[in-house]
mmCIF file of the N, C-alpha and C atoms, coordinates in Angstrom:
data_MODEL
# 
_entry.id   MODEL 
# 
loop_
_atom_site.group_PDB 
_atom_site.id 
_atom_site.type_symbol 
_atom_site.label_atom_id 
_atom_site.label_alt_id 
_atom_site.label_comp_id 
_atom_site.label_asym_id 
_atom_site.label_entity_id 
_atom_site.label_seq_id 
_atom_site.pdbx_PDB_ins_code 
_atom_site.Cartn_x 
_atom_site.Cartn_y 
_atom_site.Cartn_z 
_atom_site.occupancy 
_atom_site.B_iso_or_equiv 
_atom_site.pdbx_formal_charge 
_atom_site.auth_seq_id 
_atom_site.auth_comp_id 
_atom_site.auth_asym_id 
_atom_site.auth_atom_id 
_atom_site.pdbx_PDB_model_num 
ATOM 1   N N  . UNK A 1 1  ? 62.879 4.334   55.256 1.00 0.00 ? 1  UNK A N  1 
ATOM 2   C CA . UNK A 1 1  ? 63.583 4.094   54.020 1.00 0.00 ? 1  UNK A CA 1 
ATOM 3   C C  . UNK A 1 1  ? 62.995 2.837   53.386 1.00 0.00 ? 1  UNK A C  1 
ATOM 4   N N  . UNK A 1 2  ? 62.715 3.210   52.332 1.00 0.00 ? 2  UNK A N  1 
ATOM 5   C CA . UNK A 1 2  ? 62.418 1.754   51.640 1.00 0.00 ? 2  UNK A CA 1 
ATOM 6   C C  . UNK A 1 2  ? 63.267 1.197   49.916 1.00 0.00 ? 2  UNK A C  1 
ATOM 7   N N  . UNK A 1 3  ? 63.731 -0.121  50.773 1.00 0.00 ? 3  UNK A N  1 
ATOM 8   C CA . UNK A 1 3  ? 64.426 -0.410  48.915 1.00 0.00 ? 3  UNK A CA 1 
ATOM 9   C C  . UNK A 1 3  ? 63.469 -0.677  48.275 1.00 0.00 ? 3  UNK A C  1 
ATOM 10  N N  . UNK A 1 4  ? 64.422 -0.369  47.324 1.00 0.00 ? 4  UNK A N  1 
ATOM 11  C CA . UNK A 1 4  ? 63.989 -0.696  45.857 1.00 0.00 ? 4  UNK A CA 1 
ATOM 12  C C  . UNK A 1 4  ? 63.338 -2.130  45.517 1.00 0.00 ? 4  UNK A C  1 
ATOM 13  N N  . UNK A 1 5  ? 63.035 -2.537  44.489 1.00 0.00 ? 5  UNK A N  1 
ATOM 14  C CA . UNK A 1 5  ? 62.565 -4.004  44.228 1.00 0.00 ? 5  UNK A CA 1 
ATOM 15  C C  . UNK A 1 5  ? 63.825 -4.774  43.982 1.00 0.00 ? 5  UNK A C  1 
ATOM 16  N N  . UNK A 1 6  ? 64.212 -5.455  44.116 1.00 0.00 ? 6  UNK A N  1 
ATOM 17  C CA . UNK A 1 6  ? 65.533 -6.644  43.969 1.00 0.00 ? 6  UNK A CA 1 
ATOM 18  C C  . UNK A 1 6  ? 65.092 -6.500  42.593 1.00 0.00 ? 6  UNK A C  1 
ATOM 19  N N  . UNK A 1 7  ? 66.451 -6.086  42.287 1.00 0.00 ? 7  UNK A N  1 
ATOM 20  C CA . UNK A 1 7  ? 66.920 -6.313  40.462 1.00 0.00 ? 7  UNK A CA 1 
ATOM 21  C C  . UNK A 1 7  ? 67.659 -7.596  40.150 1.00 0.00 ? 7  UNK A C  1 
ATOM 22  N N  . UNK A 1 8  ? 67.810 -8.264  41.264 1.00 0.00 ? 8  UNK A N  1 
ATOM 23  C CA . UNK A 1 8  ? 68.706 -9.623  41.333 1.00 0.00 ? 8  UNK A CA 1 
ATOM 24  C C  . UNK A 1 8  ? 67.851 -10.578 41.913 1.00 0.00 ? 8  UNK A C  1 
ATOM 25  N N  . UNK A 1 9  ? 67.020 -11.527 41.432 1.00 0.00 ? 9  UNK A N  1 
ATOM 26  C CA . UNK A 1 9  ? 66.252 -12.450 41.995 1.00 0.00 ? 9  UNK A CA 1 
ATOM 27  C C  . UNK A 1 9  ? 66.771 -13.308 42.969 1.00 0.00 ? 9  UNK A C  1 
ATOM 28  N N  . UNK A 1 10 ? 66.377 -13.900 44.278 1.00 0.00 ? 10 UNK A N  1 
ATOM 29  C CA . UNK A 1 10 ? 66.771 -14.889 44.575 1.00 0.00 ? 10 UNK A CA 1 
ATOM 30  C C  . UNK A 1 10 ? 67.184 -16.228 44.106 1.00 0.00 ? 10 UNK A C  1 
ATOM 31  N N  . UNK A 1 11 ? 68.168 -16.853 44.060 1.00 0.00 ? 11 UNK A N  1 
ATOM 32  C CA . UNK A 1 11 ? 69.037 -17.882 43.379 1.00 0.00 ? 11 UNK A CA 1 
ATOM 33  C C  . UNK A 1 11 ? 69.720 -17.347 42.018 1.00 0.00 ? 11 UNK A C  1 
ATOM 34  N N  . UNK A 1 12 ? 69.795 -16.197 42.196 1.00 0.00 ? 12 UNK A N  1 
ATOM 35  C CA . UNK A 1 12 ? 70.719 -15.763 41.195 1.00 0.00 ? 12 UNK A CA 1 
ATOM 36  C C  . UNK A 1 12 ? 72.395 -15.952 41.364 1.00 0.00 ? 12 UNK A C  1 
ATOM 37  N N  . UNK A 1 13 ? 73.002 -16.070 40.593 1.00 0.00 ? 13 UNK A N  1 
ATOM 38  C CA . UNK A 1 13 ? 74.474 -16.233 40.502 1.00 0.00 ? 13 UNK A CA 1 
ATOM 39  C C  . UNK A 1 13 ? 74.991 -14.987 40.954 1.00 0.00 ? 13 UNK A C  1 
ATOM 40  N N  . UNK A 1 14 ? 75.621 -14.393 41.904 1.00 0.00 ? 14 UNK A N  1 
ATOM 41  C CA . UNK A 1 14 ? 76.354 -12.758 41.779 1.00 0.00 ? 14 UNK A CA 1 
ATOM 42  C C  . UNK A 1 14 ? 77.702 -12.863 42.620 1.00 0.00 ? 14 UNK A C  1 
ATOM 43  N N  . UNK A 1 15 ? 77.989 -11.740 42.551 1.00 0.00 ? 15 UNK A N  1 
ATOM 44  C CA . UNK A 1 15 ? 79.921 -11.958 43.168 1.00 0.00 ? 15 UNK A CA 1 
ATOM 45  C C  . UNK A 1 15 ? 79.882 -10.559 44.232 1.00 0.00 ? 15 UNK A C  1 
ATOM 46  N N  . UNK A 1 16 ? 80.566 -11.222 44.989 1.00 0.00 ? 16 UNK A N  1 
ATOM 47  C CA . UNK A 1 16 ? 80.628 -10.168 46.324 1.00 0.00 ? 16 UNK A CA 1 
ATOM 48  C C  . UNK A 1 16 ? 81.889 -9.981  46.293 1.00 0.00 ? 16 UNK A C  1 
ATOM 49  N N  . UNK A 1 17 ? 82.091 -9.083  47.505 1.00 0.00 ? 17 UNK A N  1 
ATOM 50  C CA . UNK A 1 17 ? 83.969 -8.919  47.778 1.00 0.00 ? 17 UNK A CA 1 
ATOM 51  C C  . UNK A 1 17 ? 83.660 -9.752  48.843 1.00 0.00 ? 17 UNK A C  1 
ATOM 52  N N  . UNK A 1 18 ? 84.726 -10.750 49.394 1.00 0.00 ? 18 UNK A N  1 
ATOM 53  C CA . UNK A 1 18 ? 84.864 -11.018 50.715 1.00 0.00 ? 18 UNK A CA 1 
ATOM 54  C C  . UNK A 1 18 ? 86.065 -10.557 51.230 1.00 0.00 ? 18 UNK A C  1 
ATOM 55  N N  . UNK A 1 19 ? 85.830 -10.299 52.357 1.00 0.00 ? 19 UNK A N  1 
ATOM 56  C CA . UNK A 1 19 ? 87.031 -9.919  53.111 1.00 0.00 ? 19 UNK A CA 1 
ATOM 57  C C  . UNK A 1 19 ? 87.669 -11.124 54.379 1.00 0.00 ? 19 UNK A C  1 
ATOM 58  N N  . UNK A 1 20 ? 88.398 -11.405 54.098 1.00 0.00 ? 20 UNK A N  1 
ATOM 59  C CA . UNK A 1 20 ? 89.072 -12.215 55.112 1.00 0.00 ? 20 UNK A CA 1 
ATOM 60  C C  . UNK A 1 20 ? 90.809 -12.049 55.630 1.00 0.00 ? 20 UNK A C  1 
ATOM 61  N N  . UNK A 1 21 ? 90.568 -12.306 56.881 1.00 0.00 ? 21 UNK A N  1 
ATOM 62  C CA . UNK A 1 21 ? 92.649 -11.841 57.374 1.00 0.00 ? 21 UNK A CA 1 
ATOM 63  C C  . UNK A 1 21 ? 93.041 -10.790 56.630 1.00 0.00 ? 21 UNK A C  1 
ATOM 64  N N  . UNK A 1 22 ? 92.296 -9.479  56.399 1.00 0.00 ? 22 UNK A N  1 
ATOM 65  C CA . UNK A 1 22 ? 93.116 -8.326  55.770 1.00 0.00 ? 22 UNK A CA 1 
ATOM 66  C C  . UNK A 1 22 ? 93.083 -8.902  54.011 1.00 0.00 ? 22 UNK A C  1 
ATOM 67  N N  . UNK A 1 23 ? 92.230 -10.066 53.676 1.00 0.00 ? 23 UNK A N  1 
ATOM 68  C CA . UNK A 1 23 ? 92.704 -9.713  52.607 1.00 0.00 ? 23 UNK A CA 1 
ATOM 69  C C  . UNK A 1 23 ? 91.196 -9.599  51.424 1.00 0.00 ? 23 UNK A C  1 
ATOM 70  N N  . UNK A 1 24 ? 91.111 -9.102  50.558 1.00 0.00 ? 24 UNK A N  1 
ATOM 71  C CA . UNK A 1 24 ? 89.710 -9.141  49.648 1.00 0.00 ? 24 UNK A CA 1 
ATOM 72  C C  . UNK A 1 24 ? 89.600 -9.411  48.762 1.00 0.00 ? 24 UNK A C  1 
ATOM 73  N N  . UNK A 1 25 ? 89.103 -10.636 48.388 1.00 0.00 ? 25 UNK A N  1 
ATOM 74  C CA . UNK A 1 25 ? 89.015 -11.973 47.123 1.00 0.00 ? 25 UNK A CA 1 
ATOM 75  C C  . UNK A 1 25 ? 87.311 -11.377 46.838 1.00 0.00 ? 25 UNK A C  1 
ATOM 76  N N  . UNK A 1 26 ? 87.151 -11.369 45.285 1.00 0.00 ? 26 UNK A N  1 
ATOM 77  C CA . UNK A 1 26 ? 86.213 -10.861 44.608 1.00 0.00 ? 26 UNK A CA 1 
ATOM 78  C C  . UNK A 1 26 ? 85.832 -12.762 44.422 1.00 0.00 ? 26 UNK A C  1 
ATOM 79  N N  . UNK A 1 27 ? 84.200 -12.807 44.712 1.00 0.00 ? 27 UNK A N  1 
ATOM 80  C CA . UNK A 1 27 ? 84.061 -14.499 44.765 1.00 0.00 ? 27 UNK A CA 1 
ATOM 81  C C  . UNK A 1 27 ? 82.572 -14.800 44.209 1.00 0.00 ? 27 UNK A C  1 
ATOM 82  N N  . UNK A 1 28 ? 81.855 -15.621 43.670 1.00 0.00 ? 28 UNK A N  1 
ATOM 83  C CA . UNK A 1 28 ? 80.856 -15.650 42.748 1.00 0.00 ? 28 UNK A CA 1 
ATOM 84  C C  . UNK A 1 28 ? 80.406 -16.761 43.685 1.00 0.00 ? 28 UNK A C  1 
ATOM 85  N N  . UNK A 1 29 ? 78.716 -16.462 44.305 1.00 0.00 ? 29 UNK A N  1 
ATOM 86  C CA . UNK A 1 29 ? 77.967 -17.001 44.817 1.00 0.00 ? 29 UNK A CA 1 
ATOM 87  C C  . UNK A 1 29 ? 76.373 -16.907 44.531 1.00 0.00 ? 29 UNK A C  1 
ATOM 88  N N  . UNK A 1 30 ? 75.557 -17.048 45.514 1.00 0.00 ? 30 UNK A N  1 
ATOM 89  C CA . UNK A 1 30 ? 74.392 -17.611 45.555 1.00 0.00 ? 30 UNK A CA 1 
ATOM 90  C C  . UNK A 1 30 ? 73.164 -16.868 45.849 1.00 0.00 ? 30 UNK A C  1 
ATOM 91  N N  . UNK A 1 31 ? 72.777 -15.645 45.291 1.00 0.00 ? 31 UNK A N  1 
ATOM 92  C CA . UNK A 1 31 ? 71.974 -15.085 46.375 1.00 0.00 ? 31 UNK A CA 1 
ATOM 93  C C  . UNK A 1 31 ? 70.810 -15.703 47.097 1.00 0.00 ? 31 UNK A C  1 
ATOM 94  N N  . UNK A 1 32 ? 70.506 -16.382 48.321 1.00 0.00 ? 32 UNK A N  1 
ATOM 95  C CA . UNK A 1 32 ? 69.647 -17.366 48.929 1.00 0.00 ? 32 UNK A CA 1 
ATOM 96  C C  . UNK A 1 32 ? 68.447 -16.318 49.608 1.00 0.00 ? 32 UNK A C  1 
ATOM 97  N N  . UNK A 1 33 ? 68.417 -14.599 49.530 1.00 0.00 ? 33 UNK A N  1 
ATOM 98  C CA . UNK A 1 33 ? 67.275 -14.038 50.512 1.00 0.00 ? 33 UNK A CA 1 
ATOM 99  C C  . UNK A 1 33 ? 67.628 -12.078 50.387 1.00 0.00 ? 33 UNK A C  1 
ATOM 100 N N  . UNK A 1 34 ? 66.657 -11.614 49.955 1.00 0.00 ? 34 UNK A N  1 
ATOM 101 C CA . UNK A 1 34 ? 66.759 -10.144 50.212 1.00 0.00 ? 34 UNK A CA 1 
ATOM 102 C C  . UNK A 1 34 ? 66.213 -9.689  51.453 1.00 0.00 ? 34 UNK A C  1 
ATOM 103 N N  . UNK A 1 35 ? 66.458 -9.238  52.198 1.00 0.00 ? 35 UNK A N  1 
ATOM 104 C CA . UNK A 1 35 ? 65.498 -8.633  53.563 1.00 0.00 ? 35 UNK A CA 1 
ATOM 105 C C  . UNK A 1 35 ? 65.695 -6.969  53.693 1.00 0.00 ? 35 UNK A C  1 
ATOM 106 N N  . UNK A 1 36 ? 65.531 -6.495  51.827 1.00 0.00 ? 36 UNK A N  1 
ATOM 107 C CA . UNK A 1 36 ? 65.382 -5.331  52.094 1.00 0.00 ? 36 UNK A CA 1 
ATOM 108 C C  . UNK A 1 36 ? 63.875 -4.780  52.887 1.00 0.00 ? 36 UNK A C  1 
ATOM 109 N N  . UNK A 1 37 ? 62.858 -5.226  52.926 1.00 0.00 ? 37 UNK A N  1 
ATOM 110 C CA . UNK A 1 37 ? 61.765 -4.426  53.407 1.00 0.00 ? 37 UNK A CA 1 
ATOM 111 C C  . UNK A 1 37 ? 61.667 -5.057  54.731 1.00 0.00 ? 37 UNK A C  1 
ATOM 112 N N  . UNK A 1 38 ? 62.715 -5.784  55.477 1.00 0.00 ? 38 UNK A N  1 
ATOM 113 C CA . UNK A 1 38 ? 62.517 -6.178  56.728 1.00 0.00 ? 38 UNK A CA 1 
ATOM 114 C C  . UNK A 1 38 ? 63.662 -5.049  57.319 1.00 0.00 ? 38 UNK A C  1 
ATOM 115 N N  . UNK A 1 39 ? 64.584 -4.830  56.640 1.00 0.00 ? 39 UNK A N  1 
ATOM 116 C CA . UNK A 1 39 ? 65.131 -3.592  57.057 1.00 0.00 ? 39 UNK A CA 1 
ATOM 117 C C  . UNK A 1 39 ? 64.608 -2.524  57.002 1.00 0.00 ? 39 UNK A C  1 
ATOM 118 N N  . UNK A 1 40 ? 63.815 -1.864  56.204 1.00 0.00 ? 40 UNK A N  1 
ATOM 119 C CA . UNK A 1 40 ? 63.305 -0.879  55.772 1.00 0.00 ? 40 UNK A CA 1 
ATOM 120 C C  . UNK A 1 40 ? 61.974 -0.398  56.973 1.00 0.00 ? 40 UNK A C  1 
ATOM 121 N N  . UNK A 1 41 ? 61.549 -1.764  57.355 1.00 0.00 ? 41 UNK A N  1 
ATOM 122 C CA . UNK A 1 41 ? 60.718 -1.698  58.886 1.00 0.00 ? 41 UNK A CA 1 
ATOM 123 C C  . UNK A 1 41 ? 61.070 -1.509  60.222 1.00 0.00 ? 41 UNK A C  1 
ATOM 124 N N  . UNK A 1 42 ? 62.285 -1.699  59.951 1.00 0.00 ? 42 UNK A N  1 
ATOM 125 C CA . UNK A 1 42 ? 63.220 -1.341  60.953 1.00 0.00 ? 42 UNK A CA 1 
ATOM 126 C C  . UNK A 1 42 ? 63.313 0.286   61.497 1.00 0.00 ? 42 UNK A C  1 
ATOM 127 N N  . UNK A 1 43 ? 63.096 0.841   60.653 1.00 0.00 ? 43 UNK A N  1 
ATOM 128 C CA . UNK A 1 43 ? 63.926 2.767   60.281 1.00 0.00 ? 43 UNK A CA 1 
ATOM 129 C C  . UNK A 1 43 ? 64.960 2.435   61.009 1.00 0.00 ? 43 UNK A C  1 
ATOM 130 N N  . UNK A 1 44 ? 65.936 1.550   60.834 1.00 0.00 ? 44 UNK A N  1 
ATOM 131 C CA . UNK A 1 44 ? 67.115 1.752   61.213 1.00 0.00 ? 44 UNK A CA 1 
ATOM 132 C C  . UNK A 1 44 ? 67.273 1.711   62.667 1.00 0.00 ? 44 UNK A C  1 
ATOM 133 N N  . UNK A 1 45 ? 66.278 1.347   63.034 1.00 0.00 ? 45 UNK A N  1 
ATOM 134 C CA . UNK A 1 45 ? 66.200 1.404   64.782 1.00 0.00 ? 45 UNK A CA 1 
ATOM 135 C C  . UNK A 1 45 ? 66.160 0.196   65.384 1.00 0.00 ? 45 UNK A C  1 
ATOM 136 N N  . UNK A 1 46 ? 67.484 -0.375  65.779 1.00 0.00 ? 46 UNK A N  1 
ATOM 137 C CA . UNK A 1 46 ? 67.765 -2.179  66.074 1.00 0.00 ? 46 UNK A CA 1 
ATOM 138 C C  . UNK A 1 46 ? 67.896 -1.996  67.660 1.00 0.00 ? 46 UNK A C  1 
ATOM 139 N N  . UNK A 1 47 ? 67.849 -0.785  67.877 1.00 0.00 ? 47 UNK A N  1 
ATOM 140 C CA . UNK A 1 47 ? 68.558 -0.455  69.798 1.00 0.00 ? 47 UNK A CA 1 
ATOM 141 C C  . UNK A 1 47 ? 70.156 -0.311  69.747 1.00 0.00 ? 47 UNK A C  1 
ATOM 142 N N  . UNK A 1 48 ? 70.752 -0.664  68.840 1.00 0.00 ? 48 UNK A N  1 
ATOM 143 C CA . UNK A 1 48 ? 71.935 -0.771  69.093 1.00 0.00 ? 48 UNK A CA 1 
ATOM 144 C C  . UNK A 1 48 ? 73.161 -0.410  67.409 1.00 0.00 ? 48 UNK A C  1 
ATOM 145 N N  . UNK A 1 49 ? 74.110 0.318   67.464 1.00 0.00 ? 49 UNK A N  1 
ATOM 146 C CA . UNK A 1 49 ? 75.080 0.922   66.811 1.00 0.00 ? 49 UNK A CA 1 
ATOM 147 C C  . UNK A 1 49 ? 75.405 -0.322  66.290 1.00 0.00 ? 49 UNK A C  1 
ATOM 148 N N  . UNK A 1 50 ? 76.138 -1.262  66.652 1.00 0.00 ? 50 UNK A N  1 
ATOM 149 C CA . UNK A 1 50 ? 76.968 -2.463  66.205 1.00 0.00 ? 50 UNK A CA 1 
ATOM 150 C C  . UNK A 1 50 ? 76.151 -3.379  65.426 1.00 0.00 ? 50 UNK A C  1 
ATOM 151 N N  . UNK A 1 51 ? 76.894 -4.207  64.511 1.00 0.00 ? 51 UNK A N  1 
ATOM 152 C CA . UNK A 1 51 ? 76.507 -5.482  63.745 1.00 0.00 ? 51 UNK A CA 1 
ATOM 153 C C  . UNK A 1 51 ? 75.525 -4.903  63.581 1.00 0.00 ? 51 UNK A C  1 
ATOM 154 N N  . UNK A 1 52 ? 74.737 -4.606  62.431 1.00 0.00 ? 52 UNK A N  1 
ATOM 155 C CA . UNK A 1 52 ? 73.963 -3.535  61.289 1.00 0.00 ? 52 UNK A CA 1 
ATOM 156 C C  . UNK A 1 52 ? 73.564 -4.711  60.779 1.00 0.00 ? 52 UNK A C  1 
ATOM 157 N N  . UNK A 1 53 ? 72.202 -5.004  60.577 1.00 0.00 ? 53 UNK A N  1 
ATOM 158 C CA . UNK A 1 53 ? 71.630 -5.707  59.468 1.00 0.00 ? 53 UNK A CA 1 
ATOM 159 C C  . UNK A 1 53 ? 72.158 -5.440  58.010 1.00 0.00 ? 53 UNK A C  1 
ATOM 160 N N  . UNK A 1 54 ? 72.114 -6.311  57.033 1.00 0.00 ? 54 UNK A N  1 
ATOM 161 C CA . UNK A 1 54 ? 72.887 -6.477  55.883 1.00 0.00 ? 54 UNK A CA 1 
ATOM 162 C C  . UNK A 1 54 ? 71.344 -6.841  54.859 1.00 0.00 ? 54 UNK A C  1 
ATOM 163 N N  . UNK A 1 55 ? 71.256 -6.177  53.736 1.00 0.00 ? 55 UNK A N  1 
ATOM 164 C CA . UNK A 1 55 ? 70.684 -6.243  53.196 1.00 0.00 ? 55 UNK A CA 1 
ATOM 165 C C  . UNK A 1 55 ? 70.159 -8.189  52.564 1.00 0.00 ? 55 UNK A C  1 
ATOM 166 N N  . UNK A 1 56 ? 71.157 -8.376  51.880 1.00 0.00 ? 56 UNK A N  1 
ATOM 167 C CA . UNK A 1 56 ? 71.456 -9.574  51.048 1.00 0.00 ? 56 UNK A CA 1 
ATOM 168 C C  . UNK A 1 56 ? 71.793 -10.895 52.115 1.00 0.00 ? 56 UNK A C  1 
ATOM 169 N N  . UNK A 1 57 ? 71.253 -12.193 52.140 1.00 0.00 ? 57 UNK A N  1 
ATOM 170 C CA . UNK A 1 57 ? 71.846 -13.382 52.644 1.00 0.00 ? 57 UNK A CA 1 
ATOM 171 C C  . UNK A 1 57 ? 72.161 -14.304 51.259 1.00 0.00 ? 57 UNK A C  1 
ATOM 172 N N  . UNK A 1 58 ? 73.458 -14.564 51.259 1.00 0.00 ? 58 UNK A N  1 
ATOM 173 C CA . UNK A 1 58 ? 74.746 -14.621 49.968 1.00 0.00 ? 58 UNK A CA 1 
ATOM 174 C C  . UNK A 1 58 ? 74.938 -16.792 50.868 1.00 0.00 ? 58 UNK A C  1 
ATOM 175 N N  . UNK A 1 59 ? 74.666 -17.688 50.178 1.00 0.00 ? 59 UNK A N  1 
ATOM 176 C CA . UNK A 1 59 ? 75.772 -18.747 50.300 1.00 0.00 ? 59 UNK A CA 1 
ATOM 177 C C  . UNK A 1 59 ? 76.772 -18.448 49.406 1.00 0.00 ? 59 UNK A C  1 
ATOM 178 N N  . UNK A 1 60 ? 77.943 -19.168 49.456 1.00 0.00 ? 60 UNK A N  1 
ATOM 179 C CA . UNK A 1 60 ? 78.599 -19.238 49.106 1.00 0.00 ? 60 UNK A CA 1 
ATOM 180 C C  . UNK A 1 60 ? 79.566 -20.490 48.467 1.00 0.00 ? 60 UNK A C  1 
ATOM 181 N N  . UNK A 1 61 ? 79.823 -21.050 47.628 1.00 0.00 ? 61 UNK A N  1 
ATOM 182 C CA . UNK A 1 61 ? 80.506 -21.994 46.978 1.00 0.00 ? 61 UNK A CA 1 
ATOM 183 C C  . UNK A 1 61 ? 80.630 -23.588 48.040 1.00 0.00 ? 61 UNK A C  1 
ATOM 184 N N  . UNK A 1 62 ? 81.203 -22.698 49.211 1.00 0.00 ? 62 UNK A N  1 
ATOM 185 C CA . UNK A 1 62 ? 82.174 -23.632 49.824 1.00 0.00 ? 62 UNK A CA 1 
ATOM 186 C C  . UNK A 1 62 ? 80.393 -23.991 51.318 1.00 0.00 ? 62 UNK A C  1 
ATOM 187 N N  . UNK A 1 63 ? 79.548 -23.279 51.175 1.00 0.00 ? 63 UNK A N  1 
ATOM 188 C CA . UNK A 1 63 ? 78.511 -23.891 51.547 1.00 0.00 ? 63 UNK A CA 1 
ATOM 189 C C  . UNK A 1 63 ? 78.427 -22.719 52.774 1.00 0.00 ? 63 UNK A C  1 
ATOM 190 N N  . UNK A 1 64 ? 78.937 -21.697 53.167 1.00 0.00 ? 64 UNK A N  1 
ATOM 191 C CA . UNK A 1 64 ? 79.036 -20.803 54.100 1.00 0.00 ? 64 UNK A CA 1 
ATOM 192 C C  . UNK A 1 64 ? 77.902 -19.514 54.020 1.00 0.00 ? 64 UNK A C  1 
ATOM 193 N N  . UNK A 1 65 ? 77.567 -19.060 54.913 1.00 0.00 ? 65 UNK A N  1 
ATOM 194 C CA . UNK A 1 65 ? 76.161 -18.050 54.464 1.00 0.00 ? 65 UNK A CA 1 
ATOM 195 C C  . UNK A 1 65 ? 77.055 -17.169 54.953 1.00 0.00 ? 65 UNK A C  1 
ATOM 196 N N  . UNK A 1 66 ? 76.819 -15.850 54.233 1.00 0.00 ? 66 UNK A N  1 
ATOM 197 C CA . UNK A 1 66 ? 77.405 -14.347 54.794 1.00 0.00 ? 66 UNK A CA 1 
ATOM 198 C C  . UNK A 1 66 ? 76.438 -13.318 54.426 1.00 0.00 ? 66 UNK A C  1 
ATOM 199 N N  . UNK A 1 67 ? 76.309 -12.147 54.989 1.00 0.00 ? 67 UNK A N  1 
ATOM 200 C CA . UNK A 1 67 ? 75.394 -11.188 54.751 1.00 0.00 ? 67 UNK A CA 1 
ATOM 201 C C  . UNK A 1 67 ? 76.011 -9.964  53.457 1.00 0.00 ? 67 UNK A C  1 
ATOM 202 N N  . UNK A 1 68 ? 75.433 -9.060  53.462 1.00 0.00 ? 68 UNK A N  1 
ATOM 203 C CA . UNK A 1 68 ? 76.317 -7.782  52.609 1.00 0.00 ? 68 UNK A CA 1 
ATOM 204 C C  . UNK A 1 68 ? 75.152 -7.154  52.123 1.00 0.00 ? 68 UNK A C  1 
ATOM 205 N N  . UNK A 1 69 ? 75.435 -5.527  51.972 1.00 0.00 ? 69 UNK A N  1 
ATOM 206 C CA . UNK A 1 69 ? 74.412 -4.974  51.111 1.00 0.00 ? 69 UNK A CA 1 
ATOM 207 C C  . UNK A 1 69 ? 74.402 -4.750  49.706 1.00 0.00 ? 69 UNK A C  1 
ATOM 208 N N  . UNK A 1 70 ? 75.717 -5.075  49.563 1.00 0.00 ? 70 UNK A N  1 
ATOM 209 C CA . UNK A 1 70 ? 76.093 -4.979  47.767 1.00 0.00 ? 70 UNK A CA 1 
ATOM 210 C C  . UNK A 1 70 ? 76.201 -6.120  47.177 1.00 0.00 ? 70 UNK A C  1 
ATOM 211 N N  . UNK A 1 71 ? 75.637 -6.645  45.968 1.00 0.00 ? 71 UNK A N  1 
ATOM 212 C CA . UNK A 1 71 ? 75.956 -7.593  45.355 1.00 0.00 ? 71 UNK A CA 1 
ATOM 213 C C  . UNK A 1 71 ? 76.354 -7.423  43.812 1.00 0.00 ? 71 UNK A C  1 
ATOM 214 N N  . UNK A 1 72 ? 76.789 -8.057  42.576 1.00 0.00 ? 72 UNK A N  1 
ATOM 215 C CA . UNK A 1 72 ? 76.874 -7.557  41.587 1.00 0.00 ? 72 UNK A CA 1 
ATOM 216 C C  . UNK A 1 72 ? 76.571 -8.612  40.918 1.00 0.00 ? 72 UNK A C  1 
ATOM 217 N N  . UNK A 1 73 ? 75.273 -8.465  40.278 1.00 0.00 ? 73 UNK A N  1 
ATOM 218 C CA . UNK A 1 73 ? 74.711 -9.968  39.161 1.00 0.00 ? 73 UNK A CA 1 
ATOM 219 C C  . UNK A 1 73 ? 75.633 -10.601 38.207 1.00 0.00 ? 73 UNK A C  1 
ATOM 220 N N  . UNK A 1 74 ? 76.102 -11.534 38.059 1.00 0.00 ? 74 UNK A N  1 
ATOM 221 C CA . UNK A 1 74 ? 76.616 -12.230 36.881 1.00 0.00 ? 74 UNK A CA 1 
ATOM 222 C C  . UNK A 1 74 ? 75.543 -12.602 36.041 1.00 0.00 ? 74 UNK A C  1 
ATOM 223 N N  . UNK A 1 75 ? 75.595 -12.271 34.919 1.00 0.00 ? 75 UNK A N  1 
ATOM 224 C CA . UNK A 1 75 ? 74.812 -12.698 33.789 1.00 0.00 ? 75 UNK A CA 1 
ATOM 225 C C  . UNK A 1 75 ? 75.021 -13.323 32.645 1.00 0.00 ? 75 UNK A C  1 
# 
């Protein structure tokens, strides 16, 4: 599988969902790294079912890094 080209540059502004304690706050961060074609080298084959590589590495406001494959550009 191979992505697409990042339509969202690195250090772009975009908003993720986060999920925390059951609950999901829509939150505007940082995109700091795409590792779509490091996934894409992968074919999906890590050895293991659990904790799935995540497309996107996202900081976040409060200075916290989180992963995700969806992001949505603010412009």
């Amino acid at each position: 599988m191979k992505y697409p080209p990042p339509a969202t540059p690195e250090g772009s502004r975009v908003r993720i969902q986060l999920h925390e304690g059951g609950t999901v706050t829509d939150v505007e961060c940082t995109l700091v790294g795409d590792y779509g074609d490091e996934i894409a080298a992968l074919r999906n084959d890590v050895g293991r079912q659990w904790a799935r590589p995540q497309r996107y590495g996202i900081v976040l406001d409060d200075g916290r890094l989180v992963f995700t494959d969806v992001v949505a550009r603010i412009d």
